[in-house]
N, C-alpha and C positions, 0 to 999 in steps of 0.2 A: 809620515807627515814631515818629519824633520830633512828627509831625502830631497822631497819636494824644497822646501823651503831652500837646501842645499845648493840646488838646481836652479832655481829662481833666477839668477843674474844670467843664465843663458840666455833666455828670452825676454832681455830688459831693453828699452829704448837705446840705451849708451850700449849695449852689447853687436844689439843690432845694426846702429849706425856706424859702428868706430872698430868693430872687428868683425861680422857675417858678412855687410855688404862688402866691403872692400877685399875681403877673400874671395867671395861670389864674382865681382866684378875683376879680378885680376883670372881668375881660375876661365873665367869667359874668353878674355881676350886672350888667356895661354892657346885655350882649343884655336882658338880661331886667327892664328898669326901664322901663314904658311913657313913650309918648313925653310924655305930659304932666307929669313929674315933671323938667324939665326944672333946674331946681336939682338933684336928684340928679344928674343925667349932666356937670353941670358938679364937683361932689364927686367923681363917679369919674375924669372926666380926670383932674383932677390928683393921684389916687392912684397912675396910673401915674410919676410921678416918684421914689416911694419906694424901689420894687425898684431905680429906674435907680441912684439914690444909694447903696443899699446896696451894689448890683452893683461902684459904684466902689472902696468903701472894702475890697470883699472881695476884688475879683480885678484892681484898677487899672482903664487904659484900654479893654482887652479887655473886662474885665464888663462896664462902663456902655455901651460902643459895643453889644456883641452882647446885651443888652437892650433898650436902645433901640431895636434893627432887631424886636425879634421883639414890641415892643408899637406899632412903628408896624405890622408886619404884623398883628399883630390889629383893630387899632382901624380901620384904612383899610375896612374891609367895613363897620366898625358904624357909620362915620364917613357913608359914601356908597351903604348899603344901599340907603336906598329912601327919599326927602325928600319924594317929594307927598304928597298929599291922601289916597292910599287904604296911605298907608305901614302905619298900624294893623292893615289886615287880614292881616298874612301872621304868623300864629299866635302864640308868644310871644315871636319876634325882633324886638328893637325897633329902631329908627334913632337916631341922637343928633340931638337935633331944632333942634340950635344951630348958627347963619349957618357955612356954608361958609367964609369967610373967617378965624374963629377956631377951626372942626378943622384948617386948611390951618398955621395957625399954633402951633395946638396940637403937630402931627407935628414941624415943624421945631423947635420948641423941646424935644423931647424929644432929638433929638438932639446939639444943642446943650447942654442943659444936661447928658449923655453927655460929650459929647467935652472943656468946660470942668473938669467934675468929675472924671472921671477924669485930666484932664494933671495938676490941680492934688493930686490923689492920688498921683500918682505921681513927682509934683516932693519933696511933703512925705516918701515911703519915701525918697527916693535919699539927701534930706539928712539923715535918719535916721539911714540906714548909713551915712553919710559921718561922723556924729556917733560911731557906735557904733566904727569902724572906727578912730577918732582917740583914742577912749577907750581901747581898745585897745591902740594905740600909747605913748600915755602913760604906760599900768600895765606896759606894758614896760620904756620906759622911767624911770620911778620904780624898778621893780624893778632895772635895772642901775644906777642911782645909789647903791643902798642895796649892792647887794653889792658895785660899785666900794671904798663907802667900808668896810665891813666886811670885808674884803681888804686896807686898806690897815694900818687897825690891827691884824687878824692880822700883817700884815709886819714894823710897825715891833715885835711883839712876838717874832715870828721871830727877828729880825735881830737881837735885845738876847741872846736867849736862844743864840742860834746861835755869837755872839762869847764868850756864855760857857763855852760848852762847847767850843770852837775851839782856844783855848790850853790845859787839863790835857790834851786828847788832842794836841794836836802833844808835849807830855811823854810822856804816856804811849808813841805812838809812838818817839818819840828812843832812851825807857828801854830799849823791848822791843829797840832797833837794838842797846842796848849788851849786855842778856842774852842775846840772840842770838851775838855774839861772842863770850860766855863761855861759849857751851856746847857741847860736839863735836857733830858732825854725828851720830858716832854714838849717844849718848846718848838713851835714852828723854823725855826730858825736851824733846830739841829740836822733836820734834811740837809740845807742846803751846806752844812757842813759836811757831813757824808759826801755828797756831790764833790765837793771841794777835794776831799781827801782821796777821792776814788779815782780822779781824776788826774792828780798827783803820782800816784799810783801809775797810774797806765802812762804818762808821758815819762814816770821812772823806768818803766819796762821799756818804751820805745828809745829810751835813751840809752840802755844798754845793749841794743839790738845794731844802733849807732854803732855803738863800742867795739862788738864783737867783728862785726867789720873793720871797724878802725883797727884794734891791734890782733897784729900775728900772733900769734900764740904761736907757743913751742910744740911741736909735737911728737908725741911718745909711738913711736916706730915699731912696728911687731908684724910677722907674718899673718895678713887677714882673708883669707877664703873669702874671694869676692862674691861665690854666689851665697855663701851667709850673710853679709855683710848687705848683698841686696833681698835677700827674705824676711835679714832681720826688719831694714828700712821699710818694705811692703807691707810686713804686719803693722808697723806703727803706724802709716800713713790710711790701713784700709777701713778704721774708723770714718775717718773726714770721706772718704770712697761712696761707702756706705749709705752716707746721708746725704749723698749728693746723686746716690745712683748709679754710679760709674764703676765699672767692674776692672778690676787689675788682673792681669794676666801675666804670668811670668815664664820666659823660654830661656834655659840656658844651658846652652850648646857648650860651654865648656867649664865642668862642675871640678876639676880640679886647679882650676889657678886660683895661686895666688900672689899678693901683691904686696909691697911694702909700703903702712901705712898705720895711721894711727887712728882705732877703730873708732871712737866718737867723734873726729871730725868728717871721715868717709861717711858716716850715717846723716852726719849734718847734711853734707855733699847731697847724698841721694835722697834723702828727705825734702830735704829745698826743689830738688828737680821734680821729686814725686809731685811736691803738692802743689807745684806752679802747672804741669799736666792732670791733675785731677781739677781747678780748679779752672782749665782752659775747655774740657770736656764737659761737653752738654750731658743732659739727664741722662740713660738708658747709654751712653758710651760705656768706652773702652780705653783702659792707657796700656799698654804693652810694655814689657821689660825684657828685654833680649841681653843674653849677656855672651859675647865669647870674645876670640880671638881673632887679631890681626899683627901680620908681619909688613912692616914698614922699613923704608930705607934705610930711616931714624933711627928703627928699633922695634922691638917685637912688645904689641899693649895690651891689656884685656880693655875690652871695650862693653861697657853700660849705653845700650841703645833704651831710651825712653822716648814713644809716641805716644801722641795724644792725638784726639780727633776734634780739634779744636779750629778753629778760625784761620791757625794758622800766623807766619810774619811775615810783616810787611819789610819791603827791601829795605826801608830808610831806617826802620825798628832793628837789621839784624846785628850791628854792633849796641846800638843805643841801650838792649837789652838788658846788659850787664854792666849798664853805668846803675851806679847809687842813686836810690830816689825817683828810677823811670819805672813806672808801671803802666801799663795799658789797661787797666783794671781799676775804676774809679776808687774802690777800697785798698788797693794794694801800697805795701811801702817802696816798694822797689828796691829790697834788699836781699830779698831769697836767692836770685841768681846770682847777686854780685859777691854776696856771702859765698856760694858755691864755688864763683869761677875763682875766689881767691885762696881758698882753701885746696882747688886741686892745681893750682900754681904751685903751691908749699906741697903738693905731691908729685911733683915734676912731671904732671898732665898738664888736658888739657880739654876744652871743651868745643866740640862743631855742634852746629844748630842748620836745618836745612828747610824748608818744605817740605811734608809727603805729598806723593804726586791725587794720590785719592782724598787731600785733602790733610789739614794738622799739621803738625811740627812734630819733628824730629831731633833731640837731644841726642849726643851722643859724646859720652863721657870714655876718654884716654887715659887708662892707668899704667904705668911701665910694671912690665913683670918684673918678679922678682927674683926670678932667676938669669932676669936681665941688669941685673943690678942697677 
C-alpha cells in the first residue's frame, strides 16, 4: 500500500501535463524529423532536458531520476535505430543521424543533470522547512514573550488591588467574629450571620488565589521525574474525573527524564491543565496525557501533551486564554491557566495550545531538560 501511495504522483494531473506529455510530444517529433534536418534533432535532444528539470522542481529527486530513465528509454531506439546508408528507408521513423559518441553523451548527461538537479532541489525544500519550522518557532516564541510580559503587569496590578481589598475584609471579618457573639444561636438573625461570615470566607480564599498569581514565589529547584510529577498530578485530579465521568489516560513515552524544577509548583502547573481539560470534556470522555521528548533548535524539552475532547478554541480566545480573569466558563475565575503559564515561565518553559483535528484542545507543556541545563 505504501509503494502505491509512493507511485501516486506518477499518474497525477501536474505529472501528466508538465513532464509525460511533453516527453511524449518531443519523443514524437524525434521519430518523425528526417534524418537530414539534423539541426533539428540536435533542438529536440536538448528539449528533453526540460521535463527532466521540471520533474525536479515538481516531485524532487524521484521526478527528475524517473524521467530521466523513461527519456533515455525512449531515445536509446531513436538514438541507435538504424545509422547506415539505407536508414531512410524504413517509412517515417527516423534515426538521429548525430556521431555516436554525442547520443552516448547525450543519455549520460540526462541523467546527470536528473540526479544534480534534483539533490540540489531537494537540498533547497529541506532548508526551506528548516526556515519555515524556525519561523514558527519564533512566533511562538515572541508570542510567550508578549503574554510573559502582559501577565506580569496584570500581577503587579493584581497584587495593588488585592492589598487593597485585603485589609477592609480582614475588618469586616473581625466585625462579623464580634456580631456573631452578640447574637444567640437561636435567633433568626444568626443565619444570616453565618451567611455573612462564609461568605467572607470564600472571597478570602478568592483573594489569595488573586495573590498566588500576583506574586512569584521563589522556587525550590530539585531533580523531578516528570513522568511522577505527572502520575502524581493525575491521581489528584482523578477525583473531580470521576464525578464528571471523564476517564484519564496516561502514555508516556519517555519514563526516564528529568527536569529541573520545583515539585509543588510543576503539580500546580499540571493540575491547573488537568482540571481545565477535565472540566472542558463532556460526560463519558476522555483527557489524555502524553508525556515524552523533543529536540528543538532552542534546545532539547520533555513535553506534557494534554487533550481533552472538548469544544475546543476559538482563534480570538487562543492568547486571551491566559490573561487573568478570562474564562469561557460561566463558573470559571480565569486564573488556572494564567497561574500555570506563569509558573512555567519561572521554569524557563513554556506553553502551546492548538486545536485537535477530531476535535478539543491540545495543551502542551515545554519543560527544558535537565541535562540540558
Amino acid at each position: 500500500m505504501s509503494g502505491r501511495l509512493k507511485l501516486a504522483w506518477t499518474i497525477s494531473g501536474r505529472a501528466l501535463v508538465f513532464i509525460w506529455l511533453p516527453v511524449l510530444a518531443v519523443t514524437v517529433a524525434h521519430f518523425g524529423t528526417p534524418m537530414e534536418h539534423e539541426w533539428l534533432h540536435d533542438v529536440l535532444r536538448r528539449l528533453y532536458y526540460i521535463p527532466i528539470i521540471v520533474g525536479a522542481f515538481l516531485f524532487g529527486l524521484r521526478g527528475a531520476l524517473l524521467t530521466s530513465l523513461v527519456v533515455t528509454v525512449l531515445y536509446l531506439p531513436h538514438a541507435f535505430w538504424m545509422t547506415g546508408p539505407h536508414a531512410h528507408h524504413h517509412g517515417m521513423i527516423h534515426a538521429d543521424p548525430t556521431g555516436t559518441a554525442n547520443k552516448i553523451l547525450e543519455l549520460v548527461l540526462y541523467n546527470v543533470v536528473a540526479l544534480v538537479t534534483g539533490l540540489l532541489v531537494e537540498k533547497e525544500q529541506r532548508a526551506r522547512r528548516d526556515v519555515e519550522q524556525k519561523i514558527v518557532e519564533m512566533q511562538a516564541m515572541e508570542q510567550q514573550l508578549v503574554r510573559a510580559g502582559r501577565l506580569q503587569a496584570l500581577g503587579e496590578m493584581t497584587a495593588g488591588l488585592a492589598h487593597e481589598i485585603k485589609n477592609p475584609l480582614a475588618s469586616l471579618k473581625a466585625s462579623s467574629a464580634i456580631i456573631a457573639d452578640e447574637i444567640p444561636e437561636t435567633s433568626p438573625r444568626r443565619k444570616m450571620v453565618v451567611i455573612l461570615q462564609k461568605e467572607i470566607d470564600r472571597l478570602a480564599a478568592l483573594l489569595e488565589r488573586f495573590l498566588a498569581f500576583a506574586r512569584p514565589g521563589r522556587l525550590t529547584l530539585a531533580e523531578v521525574s516528570l513522568s511522577h510529577a505527572v502520575e502524581h498530578a493525575v491521581a489528584l485530579v482523578k477525583p473531580q474525573a470521576d464525578v464528571r465521568h471523564v476517564a484519564l489516560r496516561v502514555d508516556v513515552q519517555g519514563p526516564g527524564l528529568t527536569i529541573q524544577g520545583d515539585p509543588d509548583k510543576l503539580a500546580q502547573i499540571l493540575i491547573n491543565v488537568l482540571l481545565n481539560a477535565v472540566q472542558f470534556t463532556p460526560e463519558l470522555g476522555q483527557v489524555e496525557v502524553q508525556v515524552g521528548e523533543r529536540v528543538l533548535p532552542h534546545g532539547s524539552f520533555a513535553v506534557v501533551g494534554i487533550l481533552d475532547q472538548g469544544p475546543g478554541i476559538q482563534e480570538s480566545d487562543r492568547e486571551r486564554i491566559f490573561d487573568p480573569f478570562f474564562s469561557t466558563r460561566a463558573s470559571g475565575t480565569g486564573l488556572g491557566l494564567s497561574i500555570a503559564s506563569r509558573l512555567i515561565d519561572e521554569h524557563h518553559g513554556y506553553i502551546e495550545v492548538k486545536n485537535r483535528q477530531g476535535g478539543g484542545a491540545e495543551f502542551l507543556l515545554f519543560f527544558p531538560l535537565a541535562a540540558a541545563g
